[in-house]
PyMOL Python script that loads the backbone (N, CA, C, O; Angstrom):
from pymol import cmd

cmd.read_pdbstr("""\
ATOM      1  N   UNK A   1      -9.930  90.169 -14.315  1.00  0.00           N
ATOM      2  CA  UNK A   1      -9.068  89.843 -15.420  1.00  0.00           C
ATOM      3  C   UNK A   1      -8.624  88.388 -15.268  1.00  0.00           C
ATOM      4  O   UNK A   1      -8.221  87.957 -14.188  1.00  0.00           O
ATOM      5  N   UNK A   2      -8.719  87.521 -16.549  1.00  0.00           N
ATOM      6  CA  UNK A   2      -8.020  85.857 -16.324  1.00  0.00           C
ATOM      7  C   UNK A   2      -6.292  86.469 -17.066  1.00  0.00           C
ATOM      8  O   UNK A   2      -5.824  87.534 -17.468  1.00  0.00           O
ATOM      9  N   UNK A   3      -6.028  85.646 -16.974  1.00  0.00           N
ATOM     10  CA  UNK A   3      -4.258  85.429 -17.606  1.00  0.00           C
ATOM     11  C   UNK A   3      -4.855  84.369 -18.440  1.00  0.00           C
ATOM     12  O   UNK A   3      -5.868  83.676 -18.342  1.00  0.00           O
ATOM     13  N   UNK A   4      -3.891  84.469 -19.296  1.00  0.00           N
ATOM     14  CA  UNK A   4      -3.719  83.422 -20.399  1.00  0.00           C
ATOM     15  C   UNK A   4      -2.401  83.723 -21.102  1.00  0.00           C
ATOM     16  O   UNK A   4      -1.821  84.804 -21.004  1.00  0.00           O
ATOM     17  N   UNK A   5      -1.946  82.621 -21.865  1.00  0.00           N
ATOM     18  CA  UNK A   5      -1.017  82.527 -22.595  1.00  0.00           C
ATOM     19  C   UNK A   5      -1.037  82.508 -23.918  1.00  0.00           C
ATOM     20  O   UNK A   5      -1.678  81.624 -24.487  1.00  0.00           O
ATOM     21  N   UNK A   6      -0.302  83.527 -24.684  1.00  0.00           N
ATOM     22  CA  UNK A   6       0.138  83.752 -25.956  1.00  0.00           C
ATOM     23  C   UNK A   6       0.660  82.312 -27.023  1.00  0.00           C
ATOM     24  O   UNK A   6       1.089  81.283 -26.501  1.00  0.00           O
ATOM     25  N   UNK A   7       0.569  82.428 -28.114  1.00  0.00           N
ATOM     26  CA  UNK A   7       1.195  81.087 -28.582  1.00  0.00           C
ATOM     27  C   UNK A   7       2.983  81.281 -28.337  1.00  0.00           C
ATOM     28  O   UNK A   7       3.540  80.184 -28.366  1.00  0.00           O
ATOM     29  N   UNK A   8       3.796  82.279 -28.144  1.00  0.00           N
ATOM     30  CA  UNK A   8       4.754  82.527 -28.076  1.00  0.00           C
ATOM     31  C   UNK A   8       5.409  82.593 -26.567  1.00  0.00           C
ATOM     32  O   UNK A   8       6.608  82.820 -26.408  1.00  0.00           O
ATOM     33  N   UNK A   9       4.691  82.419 -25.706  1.00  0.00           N
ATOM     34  CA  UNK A   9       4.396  81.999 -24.203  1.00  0.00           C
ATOM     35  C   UNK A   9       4.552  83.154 -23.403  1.00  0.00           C
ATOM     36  O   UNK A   9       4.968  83.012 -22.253  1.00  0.00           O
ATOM     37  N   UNK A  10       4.249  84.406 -23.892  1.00  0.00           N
ATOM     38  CA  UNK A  10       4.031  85.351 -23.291  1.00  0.00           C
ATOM     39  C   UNK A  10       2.945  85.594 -22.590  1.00  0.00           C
ATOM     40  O   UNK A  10       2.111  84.740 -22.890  1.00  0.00           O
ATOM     41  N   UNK A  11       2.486  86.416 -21.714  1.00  0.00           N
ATOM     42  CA  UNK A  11       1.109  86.012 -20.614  1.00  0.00           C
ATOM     43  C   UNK A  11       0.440  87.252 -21.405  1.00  0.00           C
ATOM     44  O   UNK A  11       0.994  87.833 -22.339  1.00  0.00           O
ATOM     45  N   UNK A  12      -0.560  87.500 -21.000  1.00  0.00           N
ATOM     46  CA  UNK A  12      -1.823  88.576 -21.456  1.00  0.00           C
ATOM     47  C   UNK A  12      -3.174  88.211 -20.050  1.00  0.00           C
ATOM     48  O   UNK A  12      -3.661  87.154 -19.650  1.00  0.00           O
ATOM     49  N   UNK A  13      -3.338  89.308 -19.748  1.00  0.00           N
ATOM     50  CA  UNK A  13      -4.213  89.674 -19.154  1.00  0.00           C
ATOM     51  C   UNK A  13      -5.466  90.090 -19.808  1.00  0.00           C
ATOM     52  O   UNK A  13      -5.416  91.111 -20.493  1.00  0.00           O
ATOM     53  N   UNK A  14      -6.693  89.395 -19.692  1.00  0.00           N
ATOM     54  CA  UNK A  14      -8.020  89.453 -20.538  1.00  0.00           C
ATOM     55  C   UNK A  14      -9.045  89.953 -19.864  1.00  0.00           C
ATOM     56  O   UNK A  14      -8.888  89.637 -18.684  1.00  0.00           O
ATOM     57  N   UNK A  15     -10.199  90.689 -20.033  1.00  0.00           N
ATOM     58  CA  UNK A  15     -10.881  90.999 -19.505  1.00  0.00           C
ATOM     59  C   UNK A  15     -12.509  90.281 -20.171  1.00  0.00           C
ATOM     60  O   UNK A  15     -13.038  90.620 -21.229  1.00  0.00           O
ATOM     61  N   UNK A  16     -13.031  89.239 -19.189  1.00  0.00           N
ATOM     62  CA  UNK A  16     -13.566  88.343 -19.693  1.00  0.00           C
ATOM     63  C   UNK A  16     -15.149  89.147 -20.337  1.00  0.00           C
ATOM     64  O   UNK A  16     -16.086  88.526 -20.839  1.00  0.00           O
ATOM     65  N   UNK A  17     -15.094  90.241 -20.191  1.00  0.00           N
ATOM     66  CA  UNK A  17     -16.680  91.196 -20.434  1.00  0.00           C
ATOM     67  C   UNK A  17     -16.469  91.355 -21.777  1.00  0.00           C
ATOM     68  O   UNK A  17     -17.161  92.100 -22.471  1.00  0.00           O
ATOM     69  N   UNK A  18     -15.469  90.638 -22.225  1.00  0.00           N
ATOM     70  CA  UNK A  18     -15.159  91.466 -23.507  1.00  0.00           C
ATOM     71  C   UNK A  18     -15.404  90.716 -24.462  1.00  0.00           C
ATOM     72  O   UNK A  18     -15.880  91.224 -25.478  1.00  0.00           O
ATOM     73  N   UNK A  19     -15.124  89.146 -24.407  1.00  0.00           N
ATOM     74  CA  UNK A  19     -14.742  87.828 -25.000  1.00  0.00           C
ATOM     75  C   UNK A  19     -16.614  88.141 -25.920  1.00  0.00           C
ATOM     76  O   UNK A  19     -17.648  88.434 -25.320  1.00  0.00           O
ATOM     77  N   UNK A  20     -16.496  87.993 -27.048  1.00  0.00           N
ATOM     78  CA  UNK A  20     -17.177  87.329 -27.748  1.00  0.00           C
ATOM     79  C   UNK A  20     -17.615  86.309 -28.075  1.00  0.00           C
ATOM     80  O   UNK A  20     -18.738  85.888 -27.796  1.00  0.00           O
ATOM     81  N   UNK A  21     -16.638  85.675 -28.829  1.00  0.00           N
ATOM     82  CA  UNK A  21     -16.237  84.218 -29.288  1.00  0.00           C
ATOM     83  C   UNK A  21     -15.715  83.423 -28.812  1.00  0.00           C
ATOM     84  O   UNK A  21     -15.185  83.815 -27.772  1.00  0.00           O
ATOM     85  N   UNK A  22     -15.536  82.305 -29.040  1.00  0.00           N
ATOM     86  CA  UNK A  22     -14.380  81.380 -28.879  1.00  0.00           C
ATOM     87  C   UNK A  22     -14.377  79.975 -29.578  1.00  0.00           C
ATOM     88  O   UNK A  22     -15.291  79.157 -29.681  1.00  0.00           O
ATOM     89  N   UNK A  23     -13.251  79.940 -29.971  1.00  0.00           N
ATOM     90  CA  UNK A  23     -13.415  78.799 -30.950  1.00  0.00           C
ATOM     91  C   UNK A  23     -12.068  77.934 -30.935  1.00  0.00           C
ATOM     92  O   UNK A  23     -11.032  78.555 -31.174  1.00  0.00           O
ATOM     93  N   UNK A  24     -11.974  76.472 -30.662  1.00  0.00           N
ATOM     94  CA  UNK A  24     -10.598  75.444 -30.675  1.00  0.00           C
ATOM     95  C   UNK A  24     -10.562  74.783 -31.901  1.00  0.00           C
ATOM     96  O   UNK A  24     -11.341  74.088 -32.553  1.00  0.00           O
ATOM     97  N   UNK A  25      -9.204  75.288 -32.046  1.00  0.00           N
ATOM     98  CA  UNK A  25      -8.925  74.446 -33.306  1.00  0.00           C
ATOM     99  C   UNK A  25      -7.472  73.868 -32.866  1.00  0.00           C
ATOM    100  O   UNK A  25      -7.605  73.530 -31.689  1.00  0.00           O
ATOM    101  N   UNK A  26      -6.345  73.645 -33.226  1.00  0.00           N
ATOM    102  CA  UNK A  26      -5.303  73.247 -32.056  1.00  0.00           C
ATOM    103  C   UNK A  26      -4.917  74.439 -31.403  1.00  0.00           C
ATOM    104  O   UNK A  26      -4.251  74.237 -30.387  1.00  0.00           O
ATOM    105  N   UNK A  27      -5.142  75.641 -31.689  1.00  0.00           N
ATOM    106  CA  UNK A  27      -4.872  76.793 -30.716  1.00  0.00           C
ATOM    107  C   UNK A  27      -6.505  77.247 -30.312  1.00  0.00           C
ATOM    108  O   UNK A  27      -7.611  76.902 -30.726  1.00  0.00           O
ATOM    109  N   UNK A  28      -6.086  78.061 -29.436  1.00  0.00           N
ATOM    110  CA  UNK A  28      -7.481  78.589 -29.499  1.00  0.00           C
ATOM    111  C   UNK A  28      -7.975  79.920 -29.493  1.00  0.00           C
ATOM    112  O   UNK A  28      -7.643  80.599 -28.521  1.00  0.00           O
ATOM    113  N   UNK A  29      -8.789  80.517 -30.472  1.00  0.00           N
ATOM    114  CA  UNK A  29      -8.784  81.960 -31.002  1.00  0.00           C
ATOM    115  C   UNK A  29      -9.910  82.557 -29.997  1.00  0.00           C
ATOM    116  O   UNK A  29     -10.880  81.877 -29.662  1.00  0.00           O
ATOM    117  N   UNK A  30      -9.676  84.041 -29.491  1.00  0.00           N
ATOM    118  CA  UNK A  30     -10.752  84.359 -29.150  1.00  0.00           C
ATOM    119  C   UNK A  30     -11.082  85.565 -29.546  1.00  0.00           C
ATOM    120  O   UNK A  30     -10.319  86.525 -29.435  1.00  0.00           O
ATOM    121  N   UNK A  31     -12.305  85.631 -30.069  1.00  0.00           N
ATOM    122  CA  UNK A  31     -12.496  87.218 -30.647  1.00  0.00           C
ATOM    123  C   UNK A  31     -12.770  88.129 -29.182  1.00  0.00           C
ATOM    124  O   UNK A  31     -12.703  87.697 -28.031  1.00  0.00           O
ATOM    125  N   UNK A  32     -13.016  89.182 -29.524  1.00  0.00           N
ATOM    126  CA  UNK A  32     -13.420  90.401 -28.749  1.00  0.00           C
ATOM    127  C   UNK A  32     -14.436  91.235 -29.108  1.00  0.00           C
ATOM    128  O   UNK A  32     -14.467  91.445 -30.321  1.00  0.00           O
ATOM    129  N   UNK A  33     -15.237  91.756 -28.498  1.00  0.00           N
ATOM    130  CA  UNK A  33     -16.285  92.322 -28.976  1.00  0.00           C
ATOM    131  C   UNK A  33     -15.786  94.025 -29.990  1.00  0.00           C
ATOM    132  O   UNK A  33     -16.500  94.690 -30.741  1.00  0.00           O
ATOM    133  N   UNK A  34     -14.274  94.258 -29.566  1.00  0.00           N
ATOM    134  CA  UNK A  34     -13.727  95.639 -30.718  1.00  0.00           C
ATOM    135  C   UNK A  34     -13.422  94.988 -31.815  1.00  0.00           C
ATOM    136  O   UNK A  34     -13.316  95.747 -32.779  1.00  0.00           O
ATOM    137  N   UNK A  35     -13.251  93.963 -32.030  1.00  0.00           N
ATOM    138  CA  UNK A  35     -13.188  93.054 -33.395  1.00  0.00           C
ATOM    139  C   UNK A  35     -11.228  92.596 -32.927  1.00  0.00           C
ATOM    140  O   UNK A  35     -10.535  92.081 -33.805  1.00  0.00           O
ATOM    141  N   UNK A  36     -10.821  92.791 -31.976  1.00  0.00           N
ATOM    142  CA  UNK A  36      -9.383  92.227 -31.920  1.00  0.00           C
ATOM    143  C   UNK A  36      -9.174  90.688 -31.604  1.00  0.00           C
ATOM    144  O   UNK A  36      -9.883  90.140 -30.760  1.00  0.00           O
ATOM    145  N   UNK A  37      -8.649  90.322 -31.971  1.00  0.00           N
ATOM    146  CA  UNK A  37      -8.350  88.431 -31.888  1.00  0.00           C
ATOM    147  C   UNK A  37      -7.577  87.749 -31.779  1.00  0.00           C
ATOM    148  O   UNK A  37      -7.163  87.385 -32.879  1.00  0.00           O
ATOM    149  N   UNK A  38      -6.936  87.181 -30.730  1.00  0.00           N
ATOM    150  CA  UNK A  38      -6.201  86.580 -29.717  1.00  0.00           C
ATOM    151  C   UNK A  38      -6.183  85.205 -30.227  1.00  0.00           C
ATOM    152  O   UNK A  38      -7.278  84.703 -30.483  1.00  0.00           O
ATOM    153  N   UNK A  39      -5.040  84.460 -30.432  1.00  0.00           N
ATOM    154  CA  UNK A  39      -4.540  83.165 -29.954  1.00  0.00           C
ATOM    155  C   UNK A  39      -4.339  82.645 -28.786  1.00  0.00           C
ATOM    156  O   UNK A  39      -3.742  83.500 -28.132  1.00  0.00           O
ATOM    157  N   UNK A  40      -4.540  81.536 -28.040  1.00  0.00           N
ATOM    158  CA  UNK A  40      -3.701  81.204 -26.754  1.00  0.00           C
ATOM    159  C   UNK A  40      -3.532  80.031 -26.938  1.00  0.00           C
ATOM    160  O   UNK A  40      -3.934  79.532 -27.989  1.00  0.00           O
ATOM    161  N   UNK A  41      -3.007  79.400 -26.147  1.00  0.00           N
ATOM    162  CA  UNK A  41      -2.590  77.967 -26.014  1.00  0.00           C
ATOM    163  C   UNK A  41      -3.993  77.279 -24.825  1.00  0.00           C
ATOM    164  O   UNK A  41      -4.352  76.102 -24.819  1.00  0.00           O
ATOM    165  N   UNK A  42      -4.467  78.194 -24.082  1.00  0.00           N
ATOM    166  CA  UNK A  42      -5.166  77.400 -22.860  1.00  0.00           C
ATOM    167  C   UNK A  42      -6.378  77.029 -23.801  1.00  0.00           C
ATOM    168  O   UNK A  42      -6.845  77.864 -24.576  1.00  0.00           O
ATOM    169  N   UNK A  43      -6.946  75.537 -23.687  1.00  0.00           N
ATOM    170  CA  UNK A  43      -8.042  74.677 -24.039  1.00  0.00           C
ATOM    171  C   UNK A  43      -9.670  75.947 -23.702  1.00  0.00           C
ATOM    172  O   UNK A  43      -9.367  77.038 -23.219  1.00  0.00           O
ATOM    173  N   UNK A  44     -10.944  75.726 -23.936  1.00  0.00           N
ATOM    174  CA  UNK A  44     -11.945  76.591 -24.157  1.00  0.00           C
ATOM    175  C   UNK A  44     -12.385  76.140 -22.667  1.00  0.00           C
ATOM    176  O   UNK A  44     -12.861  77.165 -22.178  1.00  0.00           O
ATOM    177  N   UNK A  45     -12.453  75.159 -21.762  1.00  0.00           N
ATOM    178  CA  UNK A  45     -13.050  74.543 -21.093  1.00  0.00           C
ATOM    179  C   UNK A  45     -11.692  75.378 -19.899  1.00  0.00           C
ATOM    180  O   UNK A  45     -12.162  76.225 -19.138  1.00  0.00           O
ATOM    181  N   UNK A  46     -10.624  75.198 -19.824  1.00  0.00           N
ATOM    182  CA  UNK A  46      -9.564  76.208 -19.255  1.00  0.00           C
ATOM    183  C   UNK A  46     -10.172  77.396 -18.849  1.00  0.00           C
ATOM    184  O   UNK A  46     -10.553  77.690 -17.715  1.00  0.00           O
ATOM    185  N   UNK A  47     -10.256  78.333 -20.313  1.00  0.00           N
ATOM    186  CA  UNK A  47     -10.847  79.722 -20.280  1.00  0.00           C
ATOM    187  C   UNK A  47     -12.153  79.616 -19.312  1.00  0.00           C
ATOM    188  O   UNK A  47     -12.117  80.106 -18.183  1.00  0.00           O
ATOM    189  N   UNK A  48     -13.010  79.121 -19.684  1.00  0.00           N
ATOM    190  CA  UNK A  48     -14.777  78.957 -19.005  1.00  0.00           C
ATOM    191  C   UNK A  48     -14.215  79.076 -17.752  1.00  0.00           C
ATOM    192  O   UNK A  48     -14.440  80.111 -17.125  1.00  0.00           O
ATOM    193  N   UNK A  49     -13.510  78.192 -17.257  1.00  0.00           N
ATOM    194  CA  UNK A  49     -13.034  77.663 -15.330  1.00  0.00           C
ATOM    195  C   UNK A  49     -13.030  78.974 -14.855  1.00  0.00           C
ATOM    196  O   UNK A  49     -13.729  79.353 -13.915  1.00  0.00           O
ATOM    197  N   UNK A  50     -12.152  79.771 -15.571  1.00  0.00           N
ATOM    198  CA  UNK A  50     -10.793  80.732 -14.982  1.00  0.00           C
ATOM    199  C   UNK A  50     -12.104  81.627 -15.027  1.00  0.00           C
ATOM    200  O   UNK A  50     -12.457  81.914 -13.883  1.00  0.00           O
ATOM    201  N   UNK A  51     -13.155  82.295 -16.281  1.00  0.00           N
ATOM    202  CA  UNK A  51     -14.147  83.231 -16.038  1.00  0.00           C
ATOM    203  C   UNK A  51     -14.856  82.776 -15.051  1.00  0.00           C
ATOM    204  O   UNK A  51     -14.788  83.603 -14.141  1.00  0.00           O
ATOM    205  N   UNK A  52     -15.574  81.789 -14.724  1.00  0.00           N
ATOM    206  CA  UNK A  52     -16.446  81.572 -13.720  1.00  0.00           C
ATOM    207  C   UNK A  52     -15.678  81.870 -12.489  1.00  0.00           C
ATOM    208  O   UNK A  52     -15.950  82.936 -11.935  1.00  0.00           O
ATOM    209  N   UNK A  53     -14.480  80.877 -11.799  1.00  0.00           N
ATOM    210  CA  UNK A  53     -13.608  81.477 -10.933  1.00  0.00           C
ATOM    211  C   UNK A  53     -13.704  83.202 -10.856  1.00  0.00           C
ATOM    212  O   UNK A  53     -14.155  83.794  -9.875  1.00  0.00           O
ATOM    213  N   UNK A  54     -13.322  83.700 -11.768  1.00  0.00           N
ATOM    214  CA  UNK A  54     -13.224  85.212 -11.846  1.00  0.00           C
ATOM    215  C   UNK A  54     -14.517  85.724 -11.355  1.00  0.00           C
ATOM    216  O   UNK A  54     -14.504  86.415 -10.336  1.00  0.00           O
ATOM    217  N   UNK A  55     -15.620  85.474 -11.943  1.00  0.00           N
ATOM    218  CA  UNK A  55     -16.930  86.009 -11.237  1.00  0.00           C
ATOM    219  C   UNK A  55     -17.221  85.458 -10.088  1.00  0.00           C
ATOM    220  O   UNK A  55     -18.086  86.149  -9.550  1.00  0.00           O
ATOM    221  N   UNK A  56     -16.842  84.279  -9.238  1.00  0.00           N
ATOM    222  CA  UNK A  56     -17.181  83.933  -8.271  1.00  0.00           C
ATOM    223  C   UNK A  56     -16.701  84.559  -7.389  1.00  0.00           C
ATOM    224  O   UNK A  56     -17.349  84.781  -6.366  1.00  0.00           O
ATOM    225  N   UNK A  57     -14.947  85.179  -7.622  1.00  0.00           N
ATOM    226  CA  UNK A  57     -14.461  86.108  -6.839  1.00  0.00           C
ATOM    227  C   UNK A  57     -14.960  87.535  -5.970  1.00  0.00           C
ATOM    228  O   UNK A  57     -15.092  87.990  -4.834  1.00  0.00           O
ATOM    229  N   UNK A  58     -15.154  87.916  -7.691  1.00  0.00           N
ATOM    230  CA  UNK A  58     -16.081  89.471  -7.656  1.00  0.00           C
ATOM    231  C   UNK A  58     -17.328  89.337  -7.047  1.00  0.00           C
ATOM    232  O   UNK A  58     -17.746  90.349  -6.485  1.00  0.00           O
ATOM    233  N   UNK A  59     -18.071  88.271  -7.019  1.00  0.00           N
ATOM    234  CA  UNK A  59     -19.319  88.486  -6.199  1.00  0.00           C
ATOM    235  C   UNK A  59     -18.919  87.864  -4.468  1.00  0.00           C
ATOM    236  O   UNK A  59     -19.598  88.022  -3.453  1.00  0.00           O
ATOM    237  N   UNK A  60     -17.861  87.286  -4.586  1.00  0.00           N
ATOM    238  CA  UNK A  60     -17.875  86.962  -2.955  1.00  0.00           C
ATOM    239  C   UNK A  60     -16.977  88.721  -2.236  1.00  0.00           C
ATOM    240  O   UNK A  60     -16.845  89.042  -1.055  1.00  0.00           O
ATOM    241  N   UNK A  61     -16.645  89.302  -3.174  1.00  0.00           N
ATOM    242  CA  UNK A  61     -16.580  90.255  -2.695  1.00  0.00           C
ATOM    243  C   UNK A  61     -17.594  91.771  -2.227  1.00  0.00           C
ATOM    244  O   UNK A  61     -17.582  92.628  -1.344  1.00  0.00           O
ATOM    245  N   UNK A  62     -18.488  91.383  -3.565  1.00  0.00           N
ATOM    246  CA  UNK A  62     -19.599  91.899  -3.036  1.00  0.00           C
ATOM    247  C   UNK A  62     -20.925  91.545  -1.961  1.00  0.00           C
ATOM    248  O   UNK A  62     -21.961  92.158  -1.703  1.00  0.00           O
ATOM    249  N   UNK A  63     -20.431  90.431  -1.549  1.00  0.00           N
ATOM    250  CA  UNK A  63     -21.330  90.389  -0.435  1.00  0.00           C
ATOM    251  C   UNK A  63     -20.756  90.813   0.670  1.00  0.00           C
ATOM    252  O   UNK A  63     -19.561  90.616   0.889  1.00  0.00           O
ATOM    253  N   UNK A  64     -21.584  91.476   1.532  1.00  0.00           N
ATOM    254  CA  UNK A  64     -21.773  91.888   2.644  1.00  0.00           C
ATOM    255  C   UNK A  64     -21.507  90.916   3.868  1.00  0.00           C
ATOM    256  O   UNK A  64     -22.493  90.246   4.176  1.00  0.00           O
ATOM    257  N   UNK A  65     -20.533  90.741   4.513  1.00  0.00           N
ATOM    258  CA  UNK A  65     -20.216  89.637   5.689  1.00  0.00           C
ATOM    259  C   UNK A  65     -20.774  89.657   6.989  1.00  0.00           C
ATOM    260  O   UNK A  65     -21.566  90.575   7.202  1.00  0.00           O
ATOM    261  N   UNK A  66     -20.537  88.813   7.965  1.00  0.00           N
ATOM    262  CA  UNK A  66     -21.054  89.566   9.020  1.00  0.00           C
ATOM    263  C   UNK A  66     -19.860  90.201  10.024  1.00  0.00           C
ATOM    264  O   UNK A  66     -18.670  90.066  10.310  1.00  0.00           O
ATOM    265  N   UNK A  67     -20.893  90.884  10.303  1.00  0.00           N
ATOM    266  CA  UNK A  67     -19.698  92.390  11.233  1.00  0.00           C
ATOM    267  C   UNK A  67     -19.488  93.490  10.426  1.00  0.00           C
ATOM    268  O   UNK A  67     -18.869  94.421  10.941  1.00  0.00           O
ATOM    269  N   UNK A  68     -19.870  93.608   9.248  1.00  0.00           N
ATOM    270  CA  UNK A  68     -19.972  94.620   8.238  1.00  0.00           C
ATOM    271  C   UNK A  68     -21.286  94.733   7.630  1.00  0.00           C
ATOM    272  O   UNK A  68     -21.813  93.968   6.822  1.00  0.00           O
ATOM    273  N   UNK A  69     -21.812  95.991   8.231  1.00  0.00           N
ATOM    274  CA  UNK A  69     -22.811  96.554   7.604  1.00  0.00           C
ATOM    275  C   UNK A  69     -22.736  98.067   6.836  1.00  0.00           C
ATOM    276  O   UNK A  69     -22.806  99.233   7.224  1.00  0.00           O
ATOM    277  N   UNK A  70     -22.582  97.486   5.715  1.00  0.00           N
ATOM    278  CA  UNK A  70     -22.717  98.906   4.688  1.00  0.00           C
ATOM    279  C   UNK A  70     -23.495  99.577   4.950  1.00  0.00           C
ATOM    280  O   UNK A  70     -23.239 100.724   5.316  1.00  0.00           O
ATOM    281  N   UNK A  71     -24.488  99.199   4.877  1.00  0.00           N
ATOM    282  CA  UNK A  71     -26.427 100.026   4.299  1.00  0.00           C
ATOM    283  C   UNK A  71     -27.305  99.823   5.527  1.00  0.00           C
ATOM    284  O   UNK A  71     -28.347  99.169   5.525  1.00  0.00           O
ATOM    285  N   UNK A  72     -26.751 100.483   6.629  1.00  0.00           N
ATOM    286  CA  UNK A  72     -28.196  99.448   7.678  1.00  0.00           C
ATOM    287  C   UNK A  72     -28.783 100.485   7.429  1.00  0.00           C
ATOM    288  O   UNK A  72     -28.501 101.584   6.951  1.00  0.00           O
ATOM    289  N   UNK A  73     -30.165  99.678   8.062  1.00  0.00           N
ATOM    290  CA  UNK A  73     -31.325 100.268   7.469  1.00  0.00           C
ATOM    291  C   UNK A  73     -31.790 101.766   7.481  1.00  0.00           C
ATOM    292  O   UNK A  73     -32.254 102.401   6.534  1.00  0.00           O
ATOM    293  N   UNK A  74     -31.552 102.208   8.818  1.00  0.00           N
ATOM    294  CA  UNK A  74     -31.223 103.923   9.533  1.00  0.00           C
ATOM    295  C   UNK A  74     -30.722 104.763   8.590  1.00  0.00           C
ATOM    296  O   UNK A  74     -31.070 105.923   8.375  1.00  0.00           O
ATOM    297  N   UNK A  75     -29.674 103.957   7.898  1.00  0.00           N
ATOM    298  CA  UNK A  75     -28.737 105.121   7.346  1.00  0.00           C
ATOM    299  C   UNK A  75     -29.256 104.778   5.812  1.00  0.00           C
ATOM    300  O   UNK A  75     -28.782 105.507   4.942  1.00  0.00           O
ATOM    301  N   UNK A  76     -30.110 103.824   5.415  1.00  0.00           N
ATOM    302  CA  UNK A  76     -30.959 103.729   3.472  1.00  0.00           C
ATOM    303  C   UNK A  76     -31.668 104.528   3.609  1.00  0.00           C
ATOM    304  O   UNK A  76     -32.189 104.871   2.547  1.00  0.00           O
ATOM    305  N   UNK A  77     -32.051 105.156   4.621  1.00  0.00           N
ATOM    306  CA  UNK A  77     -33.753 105.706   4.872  1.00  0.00           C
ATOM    307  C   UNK A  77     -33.072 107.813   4.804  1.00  0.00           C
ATOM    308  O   UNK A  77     -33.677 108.697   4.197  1.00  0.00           O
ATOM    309  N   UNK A  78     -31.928 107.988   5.505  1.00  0.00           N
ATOM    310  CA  UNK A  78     -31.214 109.133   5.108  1.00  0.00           C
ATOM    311  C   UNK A  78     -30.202 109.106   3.408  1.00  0.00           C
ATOM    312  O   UNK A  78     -29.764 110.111   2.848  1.00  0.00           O
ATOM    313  N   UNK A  79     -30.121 108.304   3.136  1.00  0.00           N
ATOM    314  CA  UNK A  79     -29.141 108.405   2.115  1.00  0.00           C
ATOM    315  C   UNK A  79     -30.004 109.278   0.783  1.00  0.00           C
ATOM    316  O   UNK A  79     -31.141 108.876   0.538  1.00  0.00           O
ATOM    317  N   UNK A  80     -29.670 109.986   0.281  1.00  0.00           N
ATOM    318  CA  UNK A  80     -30.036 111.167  -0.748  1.00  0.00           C
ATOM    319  C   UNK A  80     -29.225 111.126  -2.237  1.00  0.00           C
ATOM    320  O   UNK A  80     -28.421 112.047  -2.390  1.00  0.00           O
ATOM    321  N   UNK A  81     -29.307 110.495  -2.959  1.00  0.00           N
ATOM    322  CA  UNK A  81     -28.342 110.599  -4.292  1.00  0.00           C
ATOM    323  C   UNK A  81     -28.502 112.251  -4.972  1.00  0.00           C
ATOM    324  O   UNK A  81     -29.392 113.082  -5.154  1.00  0.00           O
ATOM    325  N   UNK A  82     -27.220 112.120  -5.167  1.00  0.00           N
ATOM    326  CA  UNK A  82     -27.056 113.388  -5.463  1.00  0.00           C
ATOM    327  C   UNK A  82     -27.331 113.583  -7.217  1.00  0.00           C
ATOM    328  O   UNK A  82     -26.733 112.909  -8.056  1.00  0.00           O
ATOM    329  N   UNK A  83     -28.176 114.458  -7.487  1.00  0.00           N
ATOM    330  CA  UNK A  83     -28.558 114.265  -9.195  1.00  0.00           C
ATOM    331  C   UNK A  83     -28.397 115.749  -9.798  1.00  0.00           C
ATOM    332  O   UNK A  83     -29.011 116.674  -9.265  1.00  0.00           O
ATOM    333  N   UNK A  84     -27.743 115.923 -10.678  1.00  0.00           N
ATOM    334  CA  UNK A  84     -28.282 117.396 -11.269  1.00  0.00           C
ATOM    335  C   UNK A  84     -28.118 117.500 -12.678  1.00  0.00           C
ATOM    336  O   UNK A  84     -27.128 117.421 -13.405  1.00  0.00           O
ATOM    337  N   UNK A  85     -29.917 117.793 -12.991  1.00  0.00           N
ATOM    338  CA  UNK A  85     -29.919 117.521 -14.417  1.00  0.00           C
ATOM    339  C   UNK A  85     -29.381 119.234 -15.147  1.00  0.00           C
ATOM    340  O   UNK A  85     -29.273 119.380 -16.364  1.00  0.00           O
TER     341      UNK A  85
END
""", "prot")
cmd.dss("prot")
cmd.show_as("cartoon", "prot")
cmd.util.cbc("prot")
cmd.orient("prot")
């Protein structure tokens, strides 16, 4: 989720999977892919930072570090997904 600000300076929490559009005019509107549409005050180049930041997060969390092994190899070779059609 980025934060952003309302034209009334209230905060909102966004969920950037969602963003459609975006378009500056002195505010800046952003559609949503349910058709809902947001004002904020933060510039389009703002928004971009804060999503990329945001995904850079989520994937440094999905990597695997060292001293942590999720999946070694022993235990991919037993693992069984469970399915029932």
């Amino acid at each position: 989720m980025i934060k952003l600000t309302r034209l009334d300076g209230s905060e909102l929490y966004m969920n950037p999977d969602l963003i459609e559009s975006m378009e500056e005019t002195p505010e800046t509107r952003i559609s949503l892919t349910d058709g809902n549409r947001f004002l904020v005050m933060e510039q389009i180049w703002t928004i971009v930072e804060r999503i990329v930041s945001f995904r850079a997060r989520t994937m440094r969390r999905a990597v695997t570090y060292p001293g942590k092994k999720y999946l070694l190899r022993r235990q991919a070779e037993s693992f069984r997904p469970y399915c029932e059609l």
